[in-house]
VEXZA-967250 format. One line per field, with one value per residue (C-alpha): residue number from 1; x, y, z. Coordinates in nm, 4 decimals, decimal comma. Each point is the difference from the previous one (the first is absolute). Example, Ala and Ser with C-alpha at 12.3 -4.5 7.8 and 13.67 -1.06 7.14 Angstrom:
resi c(1:2)
X c(1,2300:0,1370)
Y c(-0,4500:0,3440)
Z c(0,7800:-0,0660)
//
This chain:
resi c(1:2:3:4:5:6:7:8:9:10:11:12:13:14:15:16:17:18:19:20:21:22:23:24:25:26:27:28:29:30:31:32:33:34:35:36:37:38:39:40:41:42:43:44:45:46:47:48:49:50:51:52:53:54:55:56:57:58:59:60:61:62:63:64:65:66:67:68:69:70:71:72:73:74:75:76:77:78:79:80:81:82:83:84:85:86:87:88:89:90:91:92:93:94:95:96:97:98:99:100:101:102:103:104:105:106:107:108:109:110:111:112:113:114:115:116:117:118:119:120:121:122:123:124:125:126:127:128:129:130:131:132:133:134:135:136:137:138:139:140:141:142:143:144:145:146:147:148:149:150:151:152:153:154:155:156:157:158:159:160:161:162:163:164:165:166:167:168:169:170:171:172:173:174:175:176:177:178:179:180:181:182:183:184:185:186:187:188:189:190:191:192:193:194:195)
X c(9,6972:-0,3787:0,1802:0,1010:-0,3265:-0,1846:0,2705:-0,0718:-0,3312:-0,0019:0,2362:-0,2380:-0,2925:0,1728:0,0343:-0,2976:-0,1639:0,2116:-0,0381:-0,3769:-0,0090:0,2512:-0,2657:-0,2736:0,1769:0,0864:-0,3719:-0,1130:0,2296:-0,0789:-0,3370:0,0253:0,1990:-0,1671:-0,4102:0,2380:0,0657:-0,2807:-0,2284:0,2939:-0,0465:-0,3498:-0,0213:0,2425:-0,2042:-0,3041:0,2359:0,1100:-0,3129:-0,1584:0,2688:-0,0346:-0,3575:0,0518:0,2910:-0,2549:-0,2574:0,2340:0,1116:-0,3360:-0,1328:0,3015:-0,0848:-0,3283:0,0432:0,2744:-0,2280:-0,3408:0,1921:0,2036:-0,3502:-0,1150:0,0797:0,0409:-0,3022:-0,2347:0,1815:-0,0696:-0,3592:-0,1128:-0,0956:0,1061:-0,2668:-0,0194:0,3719:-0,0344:-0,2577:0,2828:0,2452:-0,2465:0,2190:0,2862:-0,0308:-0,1914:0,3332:0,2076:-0,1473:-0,0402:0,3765:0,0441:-0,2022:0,1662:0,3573:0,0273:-0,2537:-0,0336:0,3133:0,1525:-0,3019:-0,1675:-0,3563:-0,1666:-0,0938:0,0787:-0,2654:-0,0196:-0,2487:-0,1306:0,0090:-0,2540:0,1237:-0,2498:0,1533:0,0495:0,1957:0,1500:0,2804:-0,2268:-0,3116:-0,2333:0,1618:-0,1022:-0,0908:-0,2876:0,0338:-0,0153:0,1795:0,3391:-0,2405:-0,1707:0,2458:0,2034:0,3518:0,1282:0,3417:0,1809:0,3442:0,0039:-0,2285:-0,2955:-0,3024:-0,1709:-0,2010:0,1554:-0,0746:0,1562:0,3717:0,2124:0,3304:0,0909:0,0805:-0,1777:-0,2947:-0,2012:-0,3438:-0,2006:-0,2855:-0,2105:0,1930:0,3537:0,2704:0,1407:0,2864:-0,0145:0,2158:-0,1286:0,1159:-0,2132:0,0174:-0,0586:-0,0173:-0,3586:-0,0852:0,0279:0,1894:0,1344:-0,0427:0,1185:-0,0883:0,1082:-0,0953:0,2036:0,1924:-0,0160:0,3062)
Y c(16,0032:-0,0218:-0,2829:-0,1553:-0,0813:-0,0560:-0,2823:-0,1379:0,0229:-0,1923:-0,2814:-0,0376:-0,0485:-0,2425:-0,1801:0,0332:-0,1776:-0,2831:-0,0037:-0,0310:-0,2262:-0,2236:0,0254:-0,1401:-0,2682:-0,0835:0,0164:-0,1920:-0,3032:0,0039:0,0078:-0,2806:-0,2193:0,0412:-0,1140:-0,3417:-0,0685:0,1137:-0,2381:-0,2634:0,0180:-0,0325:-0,3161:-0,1340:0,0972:-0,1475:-0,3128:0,0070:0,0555:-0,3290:-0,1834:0,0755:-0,0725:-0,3038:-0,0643:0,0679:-0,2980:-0,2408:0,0631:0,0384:-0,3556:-0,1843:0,1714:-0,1558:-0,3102:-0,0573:0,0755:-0,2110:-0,3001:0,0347:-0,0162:-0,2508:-0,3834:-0,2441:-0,1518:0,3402:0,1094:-0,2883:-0,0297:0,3850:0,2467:0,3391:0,1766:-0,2402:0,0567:0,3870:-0,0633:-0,1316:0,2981:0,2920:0,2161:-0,1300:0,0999:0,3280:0,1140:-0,1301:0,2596:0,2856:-0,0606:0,0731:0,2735:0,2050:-0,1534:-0,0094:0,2027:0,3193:-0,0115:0,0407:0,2551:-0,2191:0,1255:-0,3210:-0,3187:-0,3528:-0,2909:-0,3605:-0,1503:-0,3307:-0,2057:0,1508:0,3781:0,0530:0,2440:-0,1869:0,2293:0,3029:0,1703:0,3001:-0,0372:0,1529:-0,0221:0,2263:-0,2782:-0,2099:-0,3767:-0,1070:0,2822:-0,2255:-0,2866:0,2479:0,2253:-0,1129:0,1143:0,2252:0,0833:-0,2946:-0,0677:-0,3066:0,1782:-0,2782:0,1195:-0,2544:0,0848:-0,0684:-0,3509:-0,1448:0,1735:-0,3023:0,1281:0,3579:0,3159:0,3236:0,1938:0,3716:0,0399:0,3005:0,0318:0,2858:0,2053:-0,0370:-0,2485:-0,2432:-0,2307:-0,3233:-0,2973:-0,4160:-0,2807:-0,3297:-0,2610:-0,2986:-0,2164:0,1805:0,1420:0,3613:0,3165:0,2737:0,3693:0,3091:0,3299:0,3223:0,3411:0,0598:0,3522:0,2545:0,1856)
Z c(-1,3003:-0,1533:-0,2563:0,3062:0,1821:-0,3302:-0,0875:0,3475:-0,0028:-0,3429:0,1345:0,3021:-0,2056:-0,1817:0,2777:0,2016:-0,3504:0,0279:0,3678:-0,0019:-0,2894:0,2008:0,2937:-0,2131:-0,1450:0,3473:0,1422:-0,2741:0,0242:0,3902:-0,0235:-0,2981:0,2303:0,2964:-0,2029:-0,0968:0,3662:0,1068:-0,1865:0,0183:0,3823:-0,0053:-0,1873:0,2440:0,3272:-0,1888:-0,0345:0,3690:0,1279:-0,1717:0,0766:0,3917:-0,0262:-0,1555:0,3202:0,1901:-0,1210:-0,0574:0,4112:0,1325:-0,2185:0,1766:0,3404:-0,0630:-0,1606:0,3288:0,2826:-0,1672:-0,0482:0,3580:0,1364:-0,1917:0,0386:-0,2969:0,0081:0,0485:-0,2991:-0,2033:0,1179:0,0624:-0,2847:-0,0386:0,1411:0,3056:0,0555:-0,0816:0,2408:0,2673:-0,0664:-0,0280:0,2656:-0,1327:-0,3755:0,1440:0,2127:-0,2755:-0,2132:0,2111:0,0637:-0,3200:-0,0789:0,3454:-0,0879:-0,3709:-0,1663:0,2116:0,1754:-0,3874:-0,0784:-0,2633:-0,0289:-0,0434:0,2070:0,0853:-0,1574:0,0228:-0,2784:-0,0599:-0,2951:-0,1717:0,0845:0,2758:0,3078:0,3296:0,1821:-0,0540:0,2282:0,0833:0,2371:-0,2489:-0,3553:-0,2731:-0,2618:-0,0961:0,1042:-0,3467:-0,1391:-0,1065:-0,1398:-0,2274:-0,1166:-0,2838:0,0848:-0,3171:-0,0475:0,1200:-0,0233:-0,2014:-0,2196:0,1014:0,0498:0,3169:0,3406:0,2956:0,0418:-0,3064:0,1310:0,0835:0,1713:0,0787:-0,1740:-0,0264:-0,2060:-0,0118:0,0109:0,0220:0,3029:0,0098:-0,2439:0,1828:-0,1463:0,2405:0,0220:0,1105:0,0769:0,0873:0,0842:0,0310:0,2558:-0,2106:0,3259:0,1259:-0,3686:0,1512:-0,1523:0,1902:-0,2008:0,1589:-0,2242:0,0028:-0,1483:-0,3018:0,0384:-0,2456:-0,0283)
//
């Protein structure tokens, strides 16, 4: 009977060992797998997130473009510059981008802000009452880390995409698009996540 229970006890051991080295192997390829997604999926929300951003500019520069030339006739844009017709549309533009900034930005819980620059990368406007930026901030700042790999301030972008930046120690995320008719760019930032 002692033979027995030794013999059993020697057959469980057995397979407790192969049990718990099953386990690991298990664990390990989980936890393997799930670092791949992981930093898989955060590349792709990085992705996303520019690419709403950019969404974002490219709508908000039509929204604009549309409602300054709709109040503008031929001849006043042919014979008015752009700071006499920003001049005109100054409520306009201004409810344009705090449309934005309620409907866009913070409704999708972006931590960053509407701007509209000028040609030479100078703040306007900006979708928040009291933005958090120095007027000349875009104009002075050469943008690192761009897309295309070019290295330019603000003013020399000529269509739309998307760039990071740091301010004040925090990388951003931003997206433009230029209105070629009134020499303007749109950027809306946001804080970059860390994951």
């Amino acid at each position: 009977m002692l033979d027995d229970i030794l013999k059993k006890v020697k057959a469980n051991s057995l397979f407790h060992k192969i049990l718990i080295v099953a386990l690991f192997i298990t664990i390990t390829h989980s936890l393997i797998l799930g670092l791949i997604h992981y930093f898989s999926f955060k590349d792709r929300l990085l992705n996303e997130a520019k690419k709403n951003l950019e969404i974002i500019a490219i709508n908000t520069s039509s929204q604009i473009y549309e409602k300054t030339i709709r109040s503008l006739s031929y001849s006043q844009i042919k014979n008015l510059n752009d700071s006499e017709i920003l001049d005109l549309n100054y409520q306009t533009l201004k409810n344009q981008l705090y449309f934005t900034q309620s409907k866009a930005v913070d409704l999708l819980e972006f931590d960053g802000t509407v701007y509209l620059l000028d040609s030479k990368g100078e703040l306007i406007l900006s979708g928040q009452p009291n933005p958090k930026i120095d007027p000349n901030y875009f104009q002075n700042n050469q943008v690192s880390n761009r897309e295309d790999s070019e290295i330019a301030t603000t003013q020399k972008i000529s269509a739309t995409g998307y760039f990071s930046y740091k301010k004040k120690g925090q990388e951003y995320i931003a997206a433009y698009s230029r209105i070629n008719t009134f020499d303007w760019t749109i950027v809306i930032d946001g804080k970059k996540i860390k994951f």
